[in-house]
N, C-alpha and C positions, 0 to 999 in steps of 0.2 A: 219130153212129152209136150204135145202141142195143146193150145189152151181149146177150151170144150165150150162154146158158147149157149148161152138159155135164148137168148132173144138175137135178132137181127133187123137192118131197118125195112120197111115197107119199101113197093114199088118192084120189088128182083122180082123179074122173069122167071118163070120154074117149070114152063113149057106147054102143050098143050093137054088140056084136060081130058082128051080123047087117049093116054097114054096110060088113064088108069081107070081100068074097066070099072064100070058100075056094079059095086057090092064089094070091091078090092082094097086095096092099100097098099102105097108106093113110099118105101124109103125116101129122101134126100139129105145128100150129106153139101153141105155149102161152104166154101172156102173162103174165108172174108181173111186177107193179110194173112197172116201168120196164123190164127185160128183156124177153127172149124166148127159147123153150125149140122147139127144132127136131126132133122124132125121126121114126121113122116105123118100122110095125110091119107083118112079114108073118105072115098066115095060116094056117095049113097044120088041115085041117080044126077041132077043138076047141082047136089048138095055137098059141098066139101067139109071136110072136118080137120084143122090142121092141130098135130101136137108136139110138143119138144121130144125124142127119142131117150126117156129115162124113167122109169118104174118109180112110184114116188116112194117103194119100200126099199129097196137095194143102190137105187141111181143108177141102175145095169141098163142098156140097151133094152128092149119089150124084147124083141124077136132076136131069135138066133137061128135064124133062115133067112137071108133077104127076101124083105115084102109080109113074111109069116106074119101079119098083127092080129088078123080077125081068128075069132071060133070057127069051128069047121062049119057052122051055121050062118058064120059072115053078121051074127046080129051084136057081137061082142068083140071090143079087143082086148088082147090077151099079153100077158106076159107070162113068156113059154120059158122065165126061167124057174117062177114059185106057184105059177098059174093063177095070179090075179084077173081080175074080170074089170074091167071098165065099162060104161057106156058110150056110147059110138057120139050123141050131140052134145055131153057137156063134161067127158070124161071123169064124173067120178065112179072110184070103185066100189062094187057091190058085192065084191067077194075076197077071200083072200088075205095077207097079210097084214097088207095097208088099208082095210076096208074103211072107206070115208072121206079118205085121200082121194085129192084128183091129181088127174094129166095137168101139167104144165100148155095152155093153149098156144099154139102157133098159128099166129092169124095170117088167113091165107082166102084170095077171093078169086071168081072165076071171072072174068071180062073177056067180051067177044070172043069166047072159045079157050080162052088161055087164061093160065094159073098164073098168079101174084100174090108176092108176101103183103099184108096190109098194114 
C-alpha cells in the first residue's frame, strides 16, 4: 500500500482555475515519489477553498463519486459516506458524526488564472 500524504509543499501547478466551475469541486490526487497526496478543492466564484480528502470521522475519502463533495445546494460539503456537513470557508462540521471537527485545510491560491499549492 502506497503511503497517503496530509500535506505537500507549496508552489505545484494544479492547472487552470477555469476547470472547475463556479459553485463545484474538483478532486486532485498528486503523486510526490512514491506516495500520494489526496485533496480536493471547492469554488465559490474567484474564491478557492482547498482541503485534504479525509472525513475527520472515519479518515474515508468525503465523496464516493468523483467531484461529489458539495450538497445538492452546492452551500455544503458533504461526506456521502455518514453524511457529515461541513462548511465551504473554514471547513468545520455542523452536523453529523464528527460534529465540531474540521477539514484538514489544503492551501491552495489562485495566480493569473491558475491554481497553486501555497
Amino acid at each position: 500500500m502506497r503511503e497517503r500524504l496530509s500535506e505537500i509543499r507549496a508552489g505545484i501547478a494544479l492547472g487552470p482555475l477555469t476547470q472547475i466551475p463556479d459553485g463545484t469541486a474538483r478532486n486532485y490526487v498528486l503523486k510526490i515519489g512514491d506516495a500520494y497526496f489526496h485533496g480536493f478543492i471547492v469554488r465559490q466564484g474567484e474564491d478557492v477553498f482547498g482541503y485534504v480528502d479525509a472525513c475527520p470521522h472515519a479518515g474515508l475519502p468525503l465523496a464516493q463519486e468523483l467531484d461529489s463533495y458539495l450538497t445538492s445546494g452546492g452551500d455544503l460539503i458533504m461526506c456521502s459516506w455518514h453524511g457529515a456537513l461541513f462548511k465551504i470557508n473554514d471547513g468545520v462540521c455542523i452536523g453529523g458524526p464528527c460534529a465540531g471537527a474540521k477539514l484538514t485545510p489544503w492551501h491552495v491560491i489562485v495566480r493569473d488564472g491558475e491554481l497553486y499549492t501555497a
